[in-house]
Every structure is written in C-alpha cells, then in structure tokens.
KEMARKE-748405 format. One record per residue: x, y, z of N, C-alpha, C, O in turn; residue number from 1. Coordinates in Angstrom, 1 decimal. Example, Ala and Ser with C-alpha at 12.3 -4.5 7.8 and 13.67 -1.06 7.14 Angstrom:
% KEMARKE-748405
PT     n.xx     n.yy     n.zz    ca.xx    ca.yy    ca.zz     c.xx     c.yy     c.zz     o.xx     o.yy     o.zz   num
PT     13.2     -5.7      7.8     12.3     -4.5      7.8     13.2     -3.3      7.8     14.2     -3.3      8.5     1
PT     12.8     -2.2      7.1     13.7     -1.1      7.1     12.9      0.0      7.9     13.4      1.1      8.0     2
***
This chain:
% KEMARKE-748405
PT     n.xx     n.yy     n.zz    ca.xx    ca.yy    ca.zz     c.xx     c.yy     c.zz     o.xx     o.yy     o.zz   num
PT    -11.5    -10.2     30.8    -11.1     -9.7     29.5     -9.8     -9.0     29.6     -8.9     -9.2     28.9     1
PT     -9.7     -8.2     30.4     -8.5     -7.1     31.0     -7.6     -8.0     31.0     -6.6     -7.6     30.4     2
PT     -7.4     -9.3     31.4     -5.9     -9.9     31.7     -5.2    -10.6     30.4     -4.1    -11.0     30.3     3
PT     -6.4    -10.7     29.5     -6.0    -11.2     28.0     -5.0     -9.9     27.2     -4.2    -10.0     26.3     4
PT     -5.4     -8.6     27.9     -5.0     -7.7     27.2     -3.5     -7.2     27.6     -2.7     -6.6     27.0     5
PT     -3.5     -7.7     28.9     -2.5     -7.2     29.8     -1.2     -7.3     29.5     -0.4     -6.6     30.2     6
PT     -0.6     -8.1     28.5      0.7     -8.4     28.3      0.9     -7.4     27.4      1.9     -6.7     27.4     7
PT      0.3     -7.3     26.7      0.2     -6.9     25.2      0.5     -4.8     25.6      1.3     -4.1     25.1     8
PT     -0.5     -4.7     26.6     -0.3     -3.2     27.4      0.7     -2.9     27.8      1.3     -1.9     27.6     9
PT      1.3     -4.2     28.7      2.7     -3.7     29.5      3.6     -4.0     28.5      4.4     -3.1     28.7    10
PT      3.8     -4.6     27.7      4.5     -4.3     26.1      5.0     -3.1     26.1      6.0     -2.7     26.5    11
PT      3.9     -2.7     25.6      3.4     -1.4     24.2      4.4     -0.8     25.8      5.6     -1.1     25.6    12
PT      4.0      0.0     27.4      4.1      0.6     27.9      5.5      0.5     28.7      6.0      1.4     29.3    13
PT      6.2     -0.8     28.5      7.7     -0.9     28.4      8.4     -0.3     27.3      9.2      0.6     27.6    14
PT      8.1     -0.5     25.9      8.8     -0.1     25.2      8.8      1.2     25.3      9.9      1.6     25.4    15
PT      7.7      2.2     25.5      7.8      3.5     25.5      8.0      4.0     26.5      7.8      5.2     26.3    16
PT      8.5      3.7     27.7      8.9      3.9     28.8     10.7      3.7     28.3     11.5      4.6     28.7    17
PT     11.0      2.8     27.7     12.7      2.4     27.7     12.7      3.4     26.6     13.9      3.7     26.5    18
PT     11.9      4.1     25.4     12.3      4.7     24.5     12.5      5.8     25.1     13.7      6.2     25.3    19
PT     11.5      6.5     25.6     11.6      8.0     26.5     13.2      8.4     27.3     13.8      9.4     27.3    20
PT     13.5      7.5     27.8     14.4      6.8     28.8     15.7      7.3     27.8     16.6      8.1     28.1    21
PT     15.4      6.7     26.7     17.1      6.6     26.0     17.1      7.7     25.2     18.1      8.4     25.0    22
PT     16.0      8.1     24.7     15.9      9.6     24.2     16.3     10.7     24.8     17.2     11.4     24.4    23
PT     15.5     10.9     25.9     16.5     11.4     27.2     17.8     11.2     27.4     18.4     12.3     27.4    24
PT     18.4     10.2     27.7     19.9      9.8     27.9     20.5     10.8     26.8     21.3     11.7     27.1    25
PT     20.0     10.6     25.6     21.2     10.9     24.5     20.5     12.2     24.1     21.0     12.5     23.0    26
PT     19.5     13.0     24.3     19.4     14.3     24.8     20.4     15.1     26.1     21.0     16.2     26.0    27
PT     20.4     14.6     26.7     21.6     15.3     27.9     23.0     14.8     27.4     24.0     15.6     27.5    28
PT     23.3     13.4     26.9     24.9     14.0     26.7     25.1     14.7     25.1     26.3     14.9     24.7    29
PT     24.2     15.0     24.3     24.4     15.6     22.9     24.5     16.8     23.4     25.3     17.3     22.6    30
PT     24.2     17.7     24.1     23.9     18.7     24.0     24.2     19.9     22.9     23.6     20.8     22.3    31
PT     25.7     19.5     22.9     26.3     20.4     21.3     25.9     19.9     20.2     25.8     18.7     20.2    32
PT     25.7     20.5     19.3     25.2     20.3     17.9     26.7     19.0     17.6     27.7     19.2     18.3    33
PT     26.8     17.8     16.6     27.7     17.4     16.6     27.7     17.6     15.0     26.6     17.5     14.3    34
PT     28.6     17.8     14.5     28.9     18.0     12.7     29.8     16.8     12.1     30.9     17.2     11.8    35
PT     29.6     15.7     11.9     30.6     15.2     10.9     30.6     15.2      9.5     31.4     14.6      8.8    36
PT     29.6     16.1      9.2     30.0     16.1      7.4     28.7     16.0      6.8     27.8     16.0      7.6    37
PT     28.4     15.9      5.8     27.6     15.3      4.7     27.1     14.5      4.6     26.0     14.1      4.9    38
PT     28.1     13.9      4.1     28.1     12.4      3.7     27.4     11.5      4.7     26.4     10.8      4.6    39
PT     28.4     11.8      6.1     28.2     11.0      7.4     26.8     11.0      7.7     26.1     10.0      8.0    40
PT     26.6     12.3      7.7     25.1     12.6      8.4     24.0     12.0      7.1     23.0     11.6      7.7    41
PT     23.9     11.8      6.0     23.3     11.1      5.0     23.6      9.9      5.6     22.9      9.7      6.6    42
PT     24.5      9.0      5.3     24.6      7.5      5.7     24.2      7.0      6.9     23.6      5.9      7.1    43
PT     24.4      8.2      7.9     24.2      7.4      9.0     22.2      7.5      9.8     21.6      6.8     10.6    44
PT     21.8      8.8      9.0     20.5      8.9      8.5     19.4      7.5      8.5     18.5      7.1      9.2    45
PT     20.2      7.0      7.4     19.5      6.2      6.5     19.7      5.2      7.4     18.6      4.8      7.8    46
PT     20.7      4.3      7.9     21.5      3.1      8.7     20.5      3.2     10.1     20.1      2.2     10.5    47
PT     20.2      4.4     10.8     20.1      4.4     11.7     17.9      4.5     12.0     17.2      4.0     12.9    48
PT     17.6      5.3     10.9     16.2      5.3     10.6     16.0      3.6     10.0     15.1      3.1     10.7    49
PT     16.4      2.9      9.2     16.3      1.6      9.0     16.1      0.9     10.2     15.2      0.2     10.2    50
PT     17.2      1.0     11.7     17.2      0.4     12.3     16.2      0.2     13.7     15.7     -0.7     14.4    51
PT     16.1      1.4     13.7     14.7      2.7     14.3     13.3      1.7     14.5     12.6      1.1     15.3    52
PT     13.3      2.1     12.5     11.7      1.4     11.7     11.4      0.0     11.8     10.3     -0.5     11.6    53
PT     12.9     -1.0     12.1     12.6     -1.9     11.8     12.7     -2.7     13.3     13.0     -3.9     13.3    54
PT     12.6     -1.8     14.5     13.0     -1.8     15.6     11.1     -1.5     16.1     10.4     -2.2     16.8    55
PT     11.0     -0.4     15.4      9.7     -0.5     16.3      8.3     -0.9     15.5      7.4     -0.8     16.2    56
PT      8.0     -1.3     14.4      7.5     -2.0     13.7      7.5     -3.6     14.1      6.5     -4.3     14.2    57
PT      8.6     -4.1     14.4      8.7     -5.5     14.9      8.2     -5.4     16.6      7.8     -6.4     17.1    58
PT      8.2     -4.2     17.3      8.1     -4.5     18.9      6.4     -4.0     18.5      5.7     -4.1     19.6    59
PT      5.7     -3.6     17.4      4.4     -3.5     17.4      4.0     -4.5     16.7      2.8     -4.4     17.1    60
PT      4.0     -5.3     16.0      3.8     -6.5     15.4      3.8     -7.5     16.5      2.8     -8.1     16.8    61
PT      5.0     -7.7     17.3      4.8     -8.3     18.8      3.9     -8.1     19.4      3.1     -9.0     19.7    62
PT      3.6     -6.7     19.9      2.6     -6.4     20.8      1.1     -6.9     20.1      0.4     -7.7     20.6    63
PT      0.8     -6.5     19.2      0.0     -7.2     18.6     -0.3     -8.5     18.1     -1.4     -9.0     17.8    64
PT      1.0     -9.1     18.1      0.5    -10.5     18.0      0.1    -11.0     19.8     -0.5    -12.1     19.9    65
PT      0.3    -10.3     21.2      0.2    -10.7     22.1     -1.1    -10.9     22.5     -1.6    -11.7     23.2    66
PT     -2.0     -9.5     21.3     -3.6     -9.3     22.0     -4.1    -10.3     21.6     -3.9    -10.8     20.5    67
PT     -5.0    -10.6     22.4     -6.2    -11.6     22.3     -7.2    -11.3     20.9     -8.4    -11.2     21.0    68
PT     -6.3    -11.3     19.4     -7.8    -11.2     18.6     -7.6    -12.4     17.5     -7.0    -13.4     18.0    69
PT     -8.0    -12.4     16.1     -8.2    -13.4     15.5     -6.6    -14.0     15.1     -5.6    -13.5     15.7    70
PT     -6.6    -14.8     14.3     -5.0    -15.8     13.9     -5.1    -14.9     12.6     -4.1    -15.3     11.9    71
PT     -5.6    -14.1     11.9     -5.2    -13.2     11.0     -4.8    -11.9     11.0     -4.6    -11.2     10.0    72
PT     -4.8    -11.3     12.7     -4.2    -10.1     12.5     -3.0    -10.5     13.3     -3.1    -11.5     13.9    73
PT     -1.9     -9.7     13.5     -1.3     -8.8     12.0     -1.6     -9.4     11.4     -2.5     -9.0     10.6    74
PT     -0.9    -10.7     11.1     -0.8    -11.5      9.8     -1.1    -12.8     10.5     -1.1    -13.0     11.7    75
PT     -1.6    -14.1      9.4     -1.3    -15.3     10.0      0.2    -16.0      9.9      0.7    -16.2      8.8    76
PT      0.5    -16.2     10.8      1.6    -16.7     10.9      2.0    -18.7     10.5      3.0    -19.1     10.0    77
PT      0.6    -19.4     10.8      0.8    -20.6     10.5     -0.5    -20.9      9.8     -1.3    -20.1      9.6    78
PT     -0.6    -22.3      9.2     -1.8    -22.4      8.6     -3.0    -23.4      9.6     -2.8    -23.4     10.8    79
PT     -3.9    -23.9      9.0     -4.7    -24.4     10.1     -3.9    -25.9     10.9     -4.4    -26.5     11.9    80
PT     -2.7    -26.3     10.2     -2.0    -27.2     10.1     -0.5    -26.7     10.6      0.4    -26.6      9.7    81
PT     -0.3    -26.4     11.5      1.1    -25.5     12.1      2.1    -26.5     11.8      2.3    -27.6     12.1    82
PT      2.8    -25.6     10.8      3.9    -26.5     10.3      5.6    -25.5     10.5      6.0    -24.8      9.5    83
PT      6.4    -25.6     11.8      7.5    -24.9     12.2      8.0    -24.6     11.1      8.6    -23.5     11.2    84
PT      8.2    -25.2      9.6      9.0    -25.1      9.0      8.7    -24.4      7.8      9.5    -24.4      6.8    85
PT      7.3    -23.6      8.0      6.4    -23.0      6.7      5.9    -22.1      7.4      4.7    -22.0      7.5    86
PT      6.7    -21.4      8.0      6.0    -20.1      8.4      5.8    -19.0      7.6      6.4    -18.9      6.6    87
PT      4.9    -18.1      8.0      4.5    -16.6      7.0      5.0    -15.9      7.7      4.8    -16.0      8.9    88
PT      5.8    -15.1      7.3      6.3    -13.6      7.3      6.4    -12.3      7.0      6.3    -12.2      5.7    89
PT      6.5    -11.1      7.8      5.8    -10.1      6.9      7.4     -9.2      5.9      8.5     -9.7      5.9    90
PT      7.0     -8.3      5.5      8.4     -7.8      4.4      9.7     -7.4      5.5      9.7     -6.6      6.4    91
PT     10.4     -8.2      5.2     12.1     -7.5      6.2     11.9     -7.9      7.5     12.4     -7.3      8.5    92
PT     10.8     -9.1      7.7     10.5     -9.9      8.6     10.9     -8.8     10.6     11.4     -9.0     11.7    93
PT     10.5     -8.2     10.1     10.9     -7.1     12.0     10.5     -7.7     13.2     11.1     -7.4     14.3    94
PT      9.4     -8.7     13.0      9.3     -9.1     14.3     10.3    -10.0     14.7     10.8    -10.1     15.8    95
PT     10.5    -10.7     13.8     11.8    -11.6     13.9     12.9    -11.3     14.5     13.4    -11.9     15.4    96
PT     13.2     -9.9     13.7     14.9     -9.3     14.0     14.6     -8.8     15.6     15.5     -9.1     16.4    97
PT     13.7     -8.1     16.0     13.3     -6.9     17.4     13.4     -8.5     18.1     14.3     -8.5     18.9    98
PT     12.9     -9.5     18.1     12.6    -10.9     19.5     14.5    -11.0     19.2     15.2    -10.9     20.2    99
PT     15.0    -11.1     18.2     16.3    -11.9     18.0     17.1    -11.1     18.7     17.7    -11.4     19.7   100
PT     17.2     -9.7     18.2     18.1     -8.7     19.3     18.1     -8.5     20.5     19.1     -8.4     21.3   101
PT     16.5     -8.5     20.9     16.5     -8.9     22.4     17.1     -9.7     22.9     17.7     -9.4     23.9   102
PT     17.1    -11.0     22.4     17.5    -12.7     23.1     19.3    -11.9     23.1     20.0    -11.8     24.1   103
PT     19.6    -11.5     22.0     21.0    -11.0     22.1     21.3    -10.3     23.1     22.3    -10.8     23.8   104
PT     20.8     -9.1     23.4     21.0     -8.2     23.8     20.7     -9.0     25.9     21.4     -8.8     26.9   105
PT     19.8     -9.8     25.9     19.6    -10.4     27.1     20.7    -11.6     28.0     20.7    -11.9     29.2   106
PT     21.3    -12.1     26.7     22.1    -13.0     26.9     23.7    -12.2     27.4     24.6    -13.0     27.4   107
PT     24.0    -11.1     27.6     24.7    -10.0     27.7     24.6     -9.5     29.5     24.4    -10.0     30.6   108
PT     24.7     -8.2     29.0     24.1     -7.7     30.9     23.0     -7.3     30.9     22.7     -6.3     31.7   109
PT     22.3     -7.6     30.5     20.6     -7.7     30.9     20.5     -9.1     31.3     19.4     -9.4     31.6   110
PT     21.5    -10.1     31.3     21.2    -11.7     31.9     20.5    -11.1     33.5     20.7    -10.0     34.0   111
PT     20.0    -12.1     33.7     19.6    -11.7     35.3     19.4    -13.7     35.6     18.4    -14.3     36.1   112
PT     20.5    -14.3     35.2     20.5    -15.9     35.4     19.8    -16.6     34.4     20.0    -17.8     34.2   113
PT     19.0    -16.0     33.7     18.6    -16.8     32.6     18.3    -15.7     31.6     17.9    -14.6     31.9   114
PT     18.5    -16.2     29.9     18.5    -15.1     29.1     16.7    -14.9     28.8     15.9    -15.4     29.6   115
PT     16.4    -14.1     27.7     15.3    -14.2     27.4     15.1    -15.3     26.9     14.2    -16.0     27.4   116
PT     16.0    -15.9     25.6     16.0    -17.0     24.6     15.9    -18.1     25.2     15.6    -19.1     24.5   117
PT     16.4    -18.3     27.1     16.0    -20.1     27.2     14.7    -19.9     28.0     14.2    -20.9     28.5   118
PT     13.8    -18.3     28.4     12.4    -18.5     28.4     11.8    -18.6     27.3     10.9    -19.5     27.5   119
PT     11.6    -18.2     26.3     10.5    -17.9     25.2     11.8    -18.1     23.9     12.1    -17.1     23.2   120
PT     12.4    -19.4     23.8     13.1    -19.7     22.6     12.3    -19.3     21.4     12.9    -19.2     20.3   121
PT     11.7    -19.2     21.4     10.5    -19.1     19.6      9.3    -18.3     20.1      8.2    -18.5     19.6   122
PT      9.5    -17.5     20.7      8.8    -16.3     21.3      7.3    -16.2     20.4      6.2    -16.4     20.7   123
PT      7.9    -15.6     18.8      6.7    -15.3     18.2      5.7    -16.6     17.7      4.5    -16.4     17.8   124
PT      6.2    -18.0     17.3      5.8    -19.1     17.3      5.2    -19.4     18.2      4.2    -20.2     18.1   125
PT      5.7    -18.9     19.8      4.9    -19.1     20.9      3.0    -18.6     21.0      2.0    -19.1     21.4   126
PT      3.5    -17.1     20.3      2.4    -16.3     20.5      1.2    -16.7     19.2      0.0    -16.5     19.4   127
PT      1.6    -17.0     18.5      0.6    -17.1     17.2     -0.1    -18.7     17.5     -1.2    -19.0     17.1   128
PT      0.9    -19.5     18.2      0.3    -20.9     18.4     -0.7    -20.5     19.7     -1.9    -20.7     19.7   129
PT     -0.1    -20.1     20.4     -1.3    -19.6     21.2     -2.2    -18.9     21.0     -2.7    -18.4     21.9   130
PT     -2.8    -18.6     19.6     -3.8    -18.1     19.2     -4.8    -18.8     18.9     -6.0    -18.6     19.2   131
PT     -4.1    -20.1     18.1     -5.0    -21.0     17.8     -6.0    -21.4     18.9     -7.2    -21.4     18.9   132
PT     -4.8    -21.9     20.3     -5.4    -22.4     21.2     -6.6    -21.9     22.0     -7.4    -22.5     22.7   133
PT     -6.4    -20.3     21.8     -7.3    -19.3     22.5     -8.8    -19.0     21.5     -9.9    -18.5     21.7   134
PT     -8.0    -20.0     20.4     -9.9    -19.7     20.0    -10.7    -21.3     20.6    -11.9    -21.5     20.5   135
PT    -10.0    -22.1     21.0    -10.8    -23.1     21.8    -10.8    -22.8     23.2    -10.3    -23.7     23.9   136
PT    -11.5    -21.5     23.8    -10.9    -21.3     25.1     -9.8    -21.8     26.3    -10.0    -22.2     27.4   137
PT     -8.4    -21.6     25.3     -8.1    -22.2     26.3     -7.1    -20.8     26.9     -7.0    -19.8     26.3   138
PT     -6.2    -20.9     28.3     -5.9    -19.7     28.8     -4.8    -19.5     27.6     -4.7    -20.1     26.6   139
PT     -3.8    -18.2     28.0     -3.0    -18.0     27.0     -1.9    -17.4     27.9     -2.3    -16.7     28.9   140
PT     -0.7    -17.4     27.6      0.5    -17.7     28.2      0.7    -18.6     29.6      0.9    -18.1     30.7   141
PT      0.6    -20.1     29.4      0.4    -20.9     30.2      1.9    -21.5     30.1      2.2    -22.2     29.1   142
PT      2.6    -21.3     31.0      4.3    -21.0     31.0      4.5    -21.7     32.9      4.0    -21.1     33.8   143
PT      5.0    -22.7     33.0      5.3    -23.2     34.3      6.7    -22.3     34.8      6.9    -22.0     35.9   144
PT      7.2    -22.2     33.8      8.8    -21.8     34.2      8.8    -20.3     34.3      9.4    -20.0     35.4   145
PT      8.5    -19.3     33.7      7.9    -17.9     34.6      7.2    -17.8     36.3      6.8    -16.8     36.8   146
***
C-alpha cells in the first residue's frame, strides 16, 4: 500500500522542502525593510499572492491527483469514456498552470538532458488515466523511460 502513496509523499515533501528553501533565500537577502510606496506594495500584493495561490493549490491538486483513491477526488477529470479533448477542470484551472510552469521552468537550467515535458508531456492526463486503470488493479506509474 505504502508505494501507491509514495509519489504523492515525495510530492507534497519536495514542494515543502523547495518552499522552505526559497523562503529562506529571500529572508537573508531582504533583510532591510524594502519601501516602494503604496500603490506598489498593493499591486504587487495582489500579483504576487494570485501567483502564490495558484502555485500551491495546483501542486496540491497534483499531489492529490497522484494518491491512489477514487477518479472523483479532487475532481474527475475524464468521463467513463476518456475523451482528450473534453476534459474537466477546476476554477483558474492551477493544476494546469503549476505542471505548465514547471515543463517551462525545466526546459531552462533545471534541464538535466531531458526536460520534464518530454517525460510526462500531459502529466495530469497521465495521472487521472491512471486512475481508471488502478481501479482494475493494475500498477500505477508504469513508465519505461524513467
């Protein structure tokens, strides 16, 4: 049971490990109060908490779609009839955007010879189709190329 859970753990325990990390980072070089104004500090508030929410909402929506439970939580993503082209999405779609920035952000200097996007091109489609299949026992992330 533990190894169905396992991806989904080292997930959750990556992200919070890389959040700590950068929290840190920009805790030591802030150290002075920085003032740009009003305005700035409203706008950039708002720009930056959007990006935050919709940053860690989608890497929990991921992690969750990783665990081994039914094709309706979070959400269902396809119908009994998986059709690529009619998928379900949840509001401001975040898991979407958190997989897409990654592939971005991997295709960059986090390459290490191959990006994320030519392992797991359709990452979340990956994971929800592999739901279905895990209710007919079958394994789940069954990947030759990893």
């Amino acid at each position: 049971m533990m190894p169905d859970w396992a991806y989904a753990l080292s997930f959750l325990i990556l992200f919070v490990f890389s959040s700590v990390i950068f929290l840190a980072i920009v805790l030591v070089l802030t150290r002075q109060p920085i003032d740009l104004g009003v305005m700035p500090e409203r706008i950039g508030r708002a720009v930056f908490g959007l990006l935050a929410g919709l940053i860690l909402s989608g890497s929990l929506l991921t992690a969750a779609a990783m665990m081994p439970l039914s094709n309706n939580f979070p959400y269902q993503r396809f119908d009994a009839r998986p059709d690529p082209e009619k998928r379900r999405k949840p509001l401001f779609n975040p898991d979407d955007f958190t997989a897409g920035w990654f592939s971005i952000i991997s295709k960059g200097s986090l390459n290490g010879g191959r990006s994320f996007a030519v392992c797991h091109p359709n990452l979340l489609d990956h994971l929800f189709l592999n739901r279905q299949a895990s209710e007919k026992n079958v394994t789940l992330w069954q990947n030759e190329d990893l």
